[in-house]
C-alpha positions in Angstrom: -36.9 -9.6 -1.1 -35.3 -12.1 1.5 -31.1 -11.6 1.1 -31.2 -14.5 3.3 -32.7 -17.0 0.9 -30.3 -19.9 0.0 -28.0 -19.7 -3.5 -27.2 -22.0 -6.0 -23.9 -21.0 -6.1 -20.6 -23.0 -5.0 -19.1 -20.2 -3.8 -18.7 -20.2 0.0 -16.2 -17.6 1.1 -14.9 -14.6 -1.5 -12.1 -12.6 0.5 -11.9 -9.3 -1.3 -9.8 -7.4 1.2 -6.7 -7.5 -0.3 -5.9 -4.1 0.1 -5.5 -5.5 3.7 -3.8 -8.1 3.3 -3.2 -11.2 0.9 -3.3 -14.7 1.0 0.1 -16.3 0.5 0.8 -18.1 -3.0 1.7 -21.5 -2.5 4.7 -21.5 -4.4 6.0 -18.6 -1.9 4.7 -21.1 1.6 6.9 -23.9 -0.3 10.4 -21.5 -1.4 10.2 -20.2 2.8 9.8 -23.5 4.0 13.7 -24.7 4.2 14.7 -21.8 5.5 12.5 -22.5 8.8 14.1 -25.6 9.6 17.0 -26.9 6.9 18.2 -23.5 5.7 17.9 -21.8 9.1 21.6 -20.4 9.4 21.7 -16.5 10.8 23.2 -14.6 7.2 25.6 -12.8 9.6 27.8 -16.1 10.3 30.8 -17.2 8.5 30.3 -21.1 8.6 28.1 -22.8 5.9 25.0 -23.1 7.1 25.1 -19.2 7.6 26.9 -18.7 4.4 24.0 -20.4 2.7 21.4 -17.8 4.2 23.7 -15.6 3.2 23.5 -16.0 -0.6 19.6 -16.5 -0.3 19.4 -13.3 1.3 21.3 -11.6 -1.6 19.8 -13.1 -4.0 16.3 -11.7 -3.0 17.8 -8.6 -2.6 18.7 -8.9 -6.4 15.4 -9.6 -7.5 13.5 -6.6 -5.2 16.5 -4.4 -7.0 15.8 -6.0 -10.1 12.0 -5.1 -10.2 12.3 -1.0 -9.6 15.7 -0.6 -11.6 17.9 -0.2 -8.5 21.5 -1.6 -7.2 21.3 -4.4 -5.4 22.9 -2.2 -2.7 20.4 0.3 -2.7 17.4 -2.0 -1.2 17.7 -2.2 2.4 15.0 -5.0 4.2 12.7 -3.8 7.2 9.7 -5.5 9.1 7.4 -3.6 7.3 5.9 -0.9 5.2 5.0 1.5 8.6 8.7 0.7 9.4 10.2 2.0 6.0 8.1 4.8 5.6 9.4 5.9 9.2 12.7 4.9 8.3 12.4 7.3 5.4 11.1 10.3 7.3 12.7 9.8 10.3 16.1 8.9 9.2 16.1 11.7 6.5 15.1 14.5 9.5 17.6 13.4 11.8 20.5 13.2 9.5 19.9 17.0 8.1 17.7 19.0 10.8 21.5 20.9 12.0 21.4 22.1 8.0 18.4 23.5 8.4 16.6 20.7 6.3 13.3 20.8 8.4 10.5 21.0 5.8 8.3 18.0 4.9 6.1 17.8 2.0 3.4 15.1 1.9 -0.6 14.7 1.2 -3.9 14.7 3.3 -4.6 11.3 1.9 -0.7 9.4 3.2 -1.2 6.4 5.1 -1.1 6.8 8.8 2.3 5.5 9.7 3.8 8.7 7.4 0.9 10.8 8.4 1.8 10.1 12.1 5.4 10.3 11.4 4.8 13.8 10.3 3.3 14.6 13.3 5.7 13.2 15.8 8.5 15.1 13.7 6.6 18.3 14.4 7.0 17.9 18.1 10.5 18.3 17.3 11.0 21.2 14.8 9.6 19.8 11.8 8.1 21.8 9.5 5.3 20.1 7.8 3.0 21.0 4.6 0.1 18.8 3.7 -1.3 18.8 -0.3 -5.0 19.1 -1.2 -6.1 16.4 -3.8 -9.0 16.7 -5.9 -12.0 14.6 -5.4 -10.0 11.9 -7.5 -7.0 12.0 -5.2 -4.8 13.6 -7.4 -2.2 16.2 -5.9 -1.8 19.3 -7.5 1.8 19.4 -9.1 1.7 23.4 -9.0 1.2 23.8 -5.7 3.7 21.3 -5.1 6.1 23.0 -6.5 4.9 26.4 -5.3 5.3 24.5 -1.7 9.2 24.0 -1.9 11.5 26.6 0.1 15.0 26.6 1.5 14.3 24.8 4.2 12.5 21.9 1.9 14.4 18.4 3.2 12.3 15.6 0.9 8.4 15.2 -0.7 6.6 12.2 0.3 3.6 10.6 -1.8 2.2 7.9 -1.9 2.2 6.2 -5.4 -1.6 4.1 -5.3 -4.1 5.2 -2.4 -4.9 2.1 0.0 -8.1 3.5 -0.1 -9.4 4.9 -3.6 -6.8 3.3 -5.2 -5.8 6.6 -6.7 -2.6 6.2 -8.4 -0.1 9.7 -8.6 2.5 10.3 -11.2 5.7 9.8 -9.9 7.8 10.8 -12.9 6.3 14.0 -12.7 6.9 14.8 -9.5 10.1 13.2 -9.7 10.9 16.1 -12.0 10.2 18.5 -10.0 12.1 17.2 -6.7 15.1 16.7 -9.0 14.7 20.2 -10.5 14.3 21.8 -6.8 17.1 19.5 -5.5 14.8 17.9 -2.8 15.0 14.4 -2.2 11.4 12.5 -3.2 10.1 9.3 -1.3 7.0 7.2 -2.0 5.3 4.7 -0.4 4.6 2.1 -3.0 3.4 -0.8 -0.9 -0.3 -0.6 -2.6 0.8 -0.4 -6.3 4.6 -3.0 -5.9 4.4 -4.7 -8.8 0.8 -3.8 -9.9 2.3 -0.3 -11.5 5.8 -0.3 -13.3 8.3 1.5 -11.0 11.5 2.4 -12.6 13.3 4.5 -9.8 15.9 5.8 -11.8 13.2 7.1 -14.5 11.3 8.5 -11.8 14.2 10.3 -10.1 13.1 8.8 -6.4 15.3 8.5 -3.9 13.5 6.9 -1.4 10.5 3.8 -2.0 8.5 1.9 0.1 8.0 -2.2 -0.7 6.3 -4.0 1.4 5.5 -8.2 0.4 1.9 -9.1 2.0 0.1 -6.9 -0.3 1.4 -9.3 -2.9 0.7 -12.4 -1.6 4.0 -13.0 0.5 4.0 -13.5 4.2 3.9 -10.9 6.9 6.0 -9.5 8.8 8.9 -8.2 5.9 9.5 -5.2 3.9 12.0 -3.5 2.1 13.2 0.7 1.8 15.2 1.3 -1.4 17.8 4.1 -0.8 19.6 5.8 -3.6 23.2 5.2 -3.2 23.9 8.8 -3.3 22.1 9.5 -0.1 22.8 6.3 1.8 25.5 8.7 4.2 22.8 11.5 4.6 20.4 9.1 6.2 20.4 8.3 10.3 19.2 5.0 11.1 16.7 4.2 13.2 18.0 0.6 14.8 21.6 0.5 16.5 23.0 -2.9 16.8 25.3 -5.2 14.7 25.3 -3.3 11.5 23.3 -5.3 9.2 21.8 -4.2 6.1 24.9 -1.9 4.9 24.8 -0.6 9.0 21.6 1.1 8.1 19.0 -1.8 9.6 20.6 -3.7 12.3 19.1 -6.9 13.5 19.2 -10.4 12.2 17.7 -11.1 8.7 14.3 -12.5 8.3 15.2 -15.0 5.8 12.2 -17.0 5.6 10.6 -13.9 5.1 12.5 -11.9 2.7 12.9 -15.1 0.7 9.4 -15.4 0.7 9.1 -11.7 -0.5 11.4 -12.2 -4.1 9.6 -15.2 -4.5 6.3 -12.9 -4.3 7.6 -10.7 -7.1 8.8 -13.2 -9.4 5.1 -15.0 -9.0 3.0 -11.8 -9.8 2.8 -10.9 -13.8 1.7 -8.6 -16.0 -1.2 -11.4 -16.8 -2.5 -11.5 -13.2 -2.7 -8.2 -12.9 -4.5 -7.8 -16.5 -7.0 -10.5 -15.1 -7.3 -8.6 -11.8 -8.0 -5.3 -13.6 -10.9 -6.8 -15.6 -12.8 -8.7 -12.8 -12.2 -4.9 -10.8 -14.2 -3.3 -13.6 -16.9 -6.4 -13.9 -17.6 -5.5 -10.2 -17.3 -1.8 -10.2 -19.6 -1.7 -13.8 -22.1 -4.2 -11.8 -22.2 -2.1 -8.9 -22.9 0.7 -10.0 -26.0 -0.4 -11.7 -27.7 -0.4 -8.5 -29.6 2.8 -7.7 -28.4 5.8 -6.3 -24.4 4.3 -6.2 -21.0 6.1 -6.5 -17.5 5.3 -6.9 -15.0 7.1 -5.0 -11.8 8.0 -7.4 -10.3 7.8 -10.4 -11.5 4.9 -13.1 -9.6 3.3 -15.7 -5.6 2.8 -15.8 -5.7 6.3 -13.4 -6.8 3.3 -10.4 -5.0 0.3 -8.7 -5.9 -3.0 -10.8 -7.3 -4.3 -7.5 -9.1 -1.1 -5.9 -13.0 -1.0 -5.7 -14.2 2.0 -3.3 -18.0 2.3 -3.8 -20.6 4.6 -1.5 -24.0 3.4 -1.0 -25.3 7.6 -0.4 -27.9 6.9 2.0 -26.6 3.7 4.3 -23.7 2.7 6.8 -21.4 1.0 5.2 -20.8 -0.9 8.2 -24.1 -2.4 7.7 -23.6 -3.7 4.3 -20.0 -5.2 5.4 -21.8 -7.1 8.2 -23.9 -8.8 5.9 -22.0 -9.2 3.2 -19.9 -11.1 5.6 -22.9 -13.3 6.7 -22.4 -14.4 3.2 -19.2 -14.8 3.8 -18.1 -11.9 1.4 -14.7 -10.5 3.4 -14.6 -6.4 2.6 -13.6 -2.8 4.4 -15.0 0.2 5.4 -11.7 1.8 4.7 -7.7 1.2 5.0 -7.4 -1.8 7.6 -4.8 -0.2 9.7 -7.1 2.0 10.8 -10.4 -0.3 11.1 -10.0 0.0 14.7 -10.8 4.0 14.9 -14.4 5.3 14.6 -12.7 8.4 13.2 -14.0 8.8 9.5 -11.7 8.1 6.8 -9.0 11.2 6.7 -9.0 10.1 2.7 -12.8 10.4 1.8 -12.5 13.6 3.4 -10.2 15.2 1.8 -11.8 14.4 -1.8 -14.7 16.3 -0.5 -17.0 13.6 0.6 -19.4 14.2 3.3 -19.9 12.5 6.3 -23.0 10.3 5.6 -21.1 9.8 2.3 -18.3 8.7 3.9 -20.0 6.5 6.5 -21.7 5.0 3.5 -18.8 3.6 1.5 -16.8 0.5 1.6 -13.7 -0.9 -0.1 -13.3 -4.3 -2.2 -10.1 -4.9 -3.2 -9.4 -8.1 -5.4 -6.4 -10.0 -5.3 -4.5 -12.5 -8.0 -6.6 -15.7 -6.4 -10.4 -14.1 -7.1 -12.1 -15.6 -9.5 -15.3 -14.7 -12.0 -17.6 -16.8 -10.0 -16.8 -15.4 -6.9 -17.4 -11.8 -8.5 -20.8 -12.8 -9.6 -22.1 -14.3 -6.4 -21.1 -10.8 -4.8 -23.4 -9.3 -7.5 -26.0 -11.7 -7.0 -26.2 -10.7 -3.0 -25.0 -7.4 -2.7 -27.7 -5.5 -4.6 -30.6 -7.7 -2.1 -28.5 -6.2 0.8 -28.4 -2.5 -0.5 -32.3 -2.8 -1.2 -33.1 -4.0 2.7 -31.4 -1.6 4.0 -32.1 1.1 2.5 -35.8 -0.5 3.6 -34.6 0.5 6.9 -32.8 3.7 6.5 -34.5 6.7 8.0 -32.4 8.3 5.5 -33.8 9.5 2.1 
């Protein structure tokens, strides 16, 4: 079979990396775009121009709080996901190590920036216990609980794996943090607005937002902190006191605009479309031979997550040409694309290492389309049959 023959299709480029990153809505590019150059006042001064960033600041704070159930108070804006979820750790360690506070509870399957905060705490006195998951991803909410001592200061999971897509349930742990009196972060930047989050429902304390996995812009994020921990937090940025003197430096406006402009553009409908094309390519996938998928299915799995392995091929390969064909995916969480360390996620579901060089991630966002998911089932299962061809692996 020649993969490189020509196709009838339209489609020229399908970007299903979303995981990564999104494309920004249109309607979000054209609420920043006064704020760049009419609107461009710093939300810390008292004339008008300033005053008028001001109220467009608060107002998107309002709609962030609005979405999870929180005060307008509670939701503190960052640069980031990484920088929240350090913000969280960090902040939290700092403000209660002198109690005693110095035990960390988190998973093997955390993003890095937590994962590596965890780490860098250690070098200081933290104390730091990682859960197992099964080979869904799913923690174990005895041994959770089983994990908490005296010196337990918060739990940190992540809510829907940027890899597998796995998605934990936070009321339940929620329970149990509130029952142990621990405080209870998650980093949500994967399943904002994909998953209902209600953080007083959940009893969290702590979340993670982040806007460009929902097609905002770079570059802005957001920490909710429950008002009744706000003075047992140490902040990580000293300066002119912004953000309720937890955050200090001038406001992204553009940016955070951009964000609550994000949130009030993604729907339940999107997502109910972006859940059906995820199971058109998952169920077409794994029609080829000798195919897997890695975690959960159904409603326990991000609307947008597709993580496949291929068994007896590098994934790497298949990514190179499905990108001939202009078919954007991942061989794992983005951040870490970089490393030639295997995933730290596949590996703690159990996966092996040629099943874990074999697997790659397609993650659909609110601007894919049925055609597009077609033409990546007309071409992909051409590519898997080529190179398996190849493979000196049976």
């Amino acid at each position: 079979m020649n993969i490189f023959k020509k196709t009838k299709s339209k489609v020229e480029k399908v970007y299903l990396d979303n995981a990564a990153t999104t494309r920004v809505d249109d309607e979000v590019v054209k609420e920043m775009i006064p704020y760049f150059n009419e609107k461009f006042g710093n939300a810390s001064s008292q004339h008008f121009i300033g005053q008028e960033a001001k109220r467009a600041l608060e107002d998107a704070r309002g709609v962030i709080a609005k979405s999870i159930n929180a005060n307008r108070e509670e939701i503190i804006f960052t640069s980031s996901g990484t920088e929240s979820n350090n913000f969280a750790l960090k902040g939290l360690f700092f403000a209660n190590k002198d109690a005693g506070k110095i035990h960390i509870i988190t998973t093997k399957i955390e993003h890095d920036c937590i994962l590596n905060s965890c780490k860098w705490l250690e070098t200081l006195g933290a104390e730091i216990t990682y859960l197992n998951v099964d080979k869904e991803g799913f923690i174990d909410l005895k041994e959770l609980e089983e994990s908490i001592n005296d010196k337990t200061l918060v739990v940190s999971v992540i809510h829907g794996n940027n890899e597998i897509g796995t998605i934990q349930d936070l009321e339940e742990i929620g329970k149990i943090c509130k029952r142990k009196k621990v405080y209870f972060h998650s980093d949500a930047c994967q399943s904002y607005t994909k998953v209902n989050i209600d953080v007083k429902k959940m009893n969290i304390d702590l979340l993670t937002l982040n806007s460009h996995k929902i097609h905002g812009p770079k570059g802005v994020g957001a920490l909710y902190i429950s008002k009744d921990i706000k003075n047992k937090i140490t902040p990580l940025l000293h300066g002119g006191g912004h953000e309720f003197k937890l955050r200090s430096s001038t406001e992204n406006i553009p940016g955070i605009v951009g964000f609550a402009k994000a949130v009030k553009t993604m729907n339940s409908k999107d997502v109910k479309e972006i859940r059906r094309l995820r199971d058109k390519l998952i169920e077409g996938i794994l029609k080829i031979p000798n195919t897997d998928l890695n975690g959960p299915d159904g409603d326990k799995r991000l609307a947008n997550n597709v993580n496949v392995r291929f068994n007896n091929i590098e994934g790497e390969a298949i990514g190179g040409f499905l990108d001939s064909y202009g078919i954007s995916s991942s061989t794992g969480s983005a951040c870490a694309s970089h490393s030639l360390e295997k995933s730290h996620v596949l590996t703690a579901i159990g996966l092996s290492h040629l099943q874990i060089n074999s697997s790659i991630r397609l993650s659909l966002g609110k601007f894919n389309t049925e055609e597009e998911i077609d033409y990546v089932l007309e071409k992909l299962p051409g590519i898997v049959e080529r190179l398996r061809k190849m493979s000196p692996i049976e």
